[in-house]
NULOPA-736872 format. One record per residue (C-alpha): residue number from 0; x, y, z. Coordinates in steps of 0.02 Angstrom, whole numbers, plus 50000, padded with zeros to 5 digits. Layout:
! NULOPA-736872
<r NUM,<X,Y,Z>>
...
//
This chain:
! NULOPA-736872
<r 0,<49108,50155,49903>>
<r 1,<49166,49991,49965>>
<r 2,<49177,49981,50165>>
<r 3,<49296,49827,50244>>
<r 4,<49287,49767,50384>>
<r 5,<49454,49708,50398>>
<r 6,<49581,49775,50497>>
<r 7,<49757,49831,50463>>
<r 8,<49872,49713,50425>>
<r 9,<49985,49692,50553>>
<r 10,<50182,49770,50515>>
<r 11,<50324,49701,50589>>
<r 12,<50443,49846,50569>>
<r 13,<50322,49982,50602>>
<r 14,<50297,49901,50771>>
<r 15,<50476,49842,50777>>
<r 16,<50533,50049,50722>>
<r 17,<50403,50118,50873>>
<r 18,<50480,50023,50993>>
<r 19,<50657,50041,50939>>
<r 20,<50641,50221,50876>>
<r 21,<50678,50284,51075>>
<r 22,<50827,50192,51081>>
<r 23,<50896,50232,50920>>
<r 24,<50804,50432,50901>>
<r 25,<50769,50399,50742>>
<r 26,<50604,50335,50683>>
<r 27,<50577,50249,50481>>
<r 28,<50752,50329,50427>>
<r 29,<50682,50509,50499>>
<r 30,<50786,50576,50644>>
<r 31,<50705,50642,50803>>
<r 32,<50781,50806,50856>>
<r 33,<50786,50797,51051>>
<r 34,<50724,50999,51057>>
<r 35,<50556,50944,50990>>
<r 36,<50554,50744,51023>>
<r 37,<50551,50711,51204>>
<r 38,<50503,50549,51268>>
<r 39,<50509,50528,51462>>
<r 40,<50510,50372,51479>>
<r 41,<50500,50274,51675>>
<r 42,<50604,50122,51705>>
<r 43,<50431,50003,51716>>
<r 44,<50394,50069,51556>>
<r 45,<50577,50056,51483>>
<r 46,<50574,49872,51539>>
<r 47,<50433,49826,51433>>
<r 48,<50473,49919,51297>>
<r 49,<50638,49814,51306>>
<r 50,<50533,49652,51340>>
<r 51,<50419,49702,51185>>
<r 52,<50588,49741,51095>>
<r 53,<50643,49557,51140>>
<r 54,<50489,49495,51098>>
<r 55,<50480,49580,50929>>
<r 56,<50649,49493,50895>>
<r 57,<50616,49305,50950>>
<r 58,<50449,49300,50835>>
<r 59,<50516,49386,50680>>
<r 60,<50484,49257,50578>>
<r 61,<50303,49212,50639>>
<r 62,<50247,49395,50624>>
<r 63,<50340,49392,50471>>
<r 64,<50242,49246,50391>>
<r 65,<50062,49329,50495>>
<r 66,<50088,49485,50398>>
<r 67,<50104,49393,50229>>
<r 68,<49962,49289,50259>>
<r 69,<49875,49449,50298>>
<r 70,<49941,49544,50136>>
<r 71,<49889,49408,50040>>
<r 72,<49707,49393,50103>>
<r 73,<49683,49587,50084>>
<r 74,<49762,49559,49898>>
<r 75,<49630,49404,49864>>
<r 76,<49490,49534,49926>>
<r 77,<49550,49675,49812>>
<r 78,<49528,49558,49676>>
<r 79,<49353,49516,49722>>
<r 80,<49291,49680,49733>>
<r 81,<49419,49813,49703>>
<r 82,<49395,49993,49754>>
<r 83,<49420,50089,49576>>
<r 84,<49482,50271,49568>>
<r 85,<49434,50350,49394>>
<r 86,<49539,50484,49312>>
<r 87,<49540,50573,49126>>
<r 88,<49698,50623,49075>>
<r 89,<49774,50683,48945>>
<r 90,<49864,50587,48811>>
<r 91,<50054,50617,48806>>
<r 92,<50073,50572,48638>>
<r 93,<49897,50662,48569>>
<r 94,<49859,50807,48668>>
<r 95,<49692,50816,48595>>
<r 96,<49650,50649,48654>>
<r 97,<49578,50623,48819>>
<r 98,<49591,50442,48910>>
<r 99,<49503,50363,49045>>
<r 100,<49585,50251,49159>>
<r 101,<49544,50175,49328>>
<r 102,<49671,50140,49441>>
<r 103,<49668,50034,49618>>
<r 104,<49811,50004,49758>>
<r 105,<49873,49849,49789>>
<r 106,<49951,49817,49970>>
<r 107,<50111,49734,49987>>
<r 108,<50202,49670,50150>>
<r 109,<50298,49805,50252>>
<r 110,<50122,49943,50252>>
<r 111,<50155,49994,50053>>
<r 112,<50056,50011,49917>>
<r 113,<50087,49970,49736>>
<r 114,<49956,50078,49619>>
<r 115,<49878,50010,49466>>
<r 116,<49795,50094,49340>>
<r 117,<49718,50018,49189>>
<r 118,<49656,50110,49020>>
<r 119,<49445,50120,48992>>
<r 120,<49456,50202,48840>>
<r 121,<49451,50386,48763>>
<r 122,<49319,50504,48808>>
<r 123,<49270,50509,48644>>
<r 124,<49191,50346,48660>>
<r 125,<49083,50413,48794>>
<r 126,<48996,50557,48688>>
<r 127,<48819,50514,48784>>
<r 128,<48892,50569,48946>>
<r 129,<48954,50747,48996>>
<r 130,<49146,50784,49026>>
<r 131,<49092,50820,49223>>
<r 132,<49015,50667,49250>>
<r 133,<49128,50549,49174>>
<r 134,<49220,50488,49336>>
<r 135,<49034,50464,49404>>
<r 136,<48971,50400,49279>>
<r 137,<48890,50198,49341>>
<r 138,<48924,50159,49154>>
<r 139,<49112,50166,49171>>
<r 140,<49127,50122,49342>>
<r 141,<49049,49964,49302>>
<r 142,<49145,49939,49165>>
<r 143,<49332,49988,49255>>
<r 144,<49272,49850,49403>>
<r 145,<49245,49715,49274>>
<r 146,<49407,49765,49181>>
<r 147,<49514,49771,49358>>
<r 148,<49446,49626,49410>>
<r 149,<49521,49544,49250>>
<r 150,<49674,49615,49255>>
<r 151,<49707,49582,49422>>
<r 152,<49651,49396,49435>>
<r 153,<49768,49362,49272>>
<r 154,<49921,49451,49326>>
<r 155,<49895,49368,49507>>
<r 156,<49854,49195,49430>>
<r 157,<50026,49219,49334>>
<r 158,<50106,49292,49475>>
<r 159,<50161,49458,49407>>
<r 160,<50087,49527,49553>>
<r 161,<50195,49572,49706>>
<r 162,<50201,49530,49883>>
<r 163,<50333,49613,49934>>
<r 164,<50388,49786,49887>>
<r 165,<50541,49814,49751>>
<r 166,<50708,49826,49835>>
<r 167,<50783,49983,49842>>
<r 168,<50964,50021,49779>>
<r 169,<51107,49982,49904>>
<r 170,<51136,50101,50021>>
<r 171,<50963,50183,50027>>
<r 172,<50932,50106,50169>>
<r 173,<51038,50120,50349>>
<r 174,<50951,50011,50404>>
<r 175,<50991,49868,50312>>
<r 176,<51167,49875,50367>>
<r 177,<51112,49852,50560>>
<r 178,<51040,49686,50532>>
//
């Protein structure tokens, strides 16, 4: 298991929607219900909530640019030693055949993840190591690190690897029409 020492990235509209989310009772889209939310809040602390509020809003665009520098340095150590998940499932199209695939998240701006999985190969091409300890096994993990790594410094090189998260249809978000 890979431990990092680095922190989490910083998020402009999580800290944006934490201090906004009083004013507005609603916090990431969810509303607060005022019989189980209840904030009381003291002037002092409503002025700097409104000062952080105001502060939030004149450096958009340098926290905006911090937090993709951040994403992107996280993404750059993902690629140089990526935490692998291993999984056998079964084949959709062959239920007899069993597949082994690895799969790592890949952080993107705004707190998301994107997940990528990649295909090992068929249990069947394991027969020297037992059904239970396939996800264990050092054998494959070796092998899905080496094959991650690959696939995820050739898709970044080419750029087919996101920053940012996909845009969601119009009108999914409220949000959006507040700016």
């Amino acid at each position: 298991m890979k431990y990092s020492k680095f922190p989490k990235v910083l998020c402009y509209d999580d800290w944006f929607d934490l201090f906004d989310g009083i004013n507005n009772k609603e916090f990431k889209g969810i509303p607060f219900r005022t019989d189980i939310f209840y904030y009381p809040e003291t002037e002092e602390m409503k002025e700097k909530r409104v000062s952080i509020l105001d502060s939030l809003k004149k450096y958009k665009k340098e926290i905006i640019e911090i937090e993709e520098k951040m994403v992107q340095y996280l993404q750059l150590d993902i690629i140089r030693e990526p935490s692998i998940y291993i999984a056998v499932l079964k084949d959709t199209r062959n239920p007899e055949h069993e597949n082994i695939t690895a799969k790592t998240f890949w952080p993107l701006v705004g707190g998301g993840k994107k997940e990528i999985r990649i295909y090992i190969g068929r249990v069947s091409d394991y027969p020297h190591i037992k059904r239970s300890n396939l996800s264990s096994s050092d054998e494959i993990k070796n092998k899905a690190v080496l094959m991650m790594k690959k696939h995820l410094t050739e898709n970044y090189e080419l750029g087919r690897l996101p920053l940012h998260p996909r845009p969601l249809p119009s009108g999914v978000l409220k949000r959006n029409e507040k700016e």
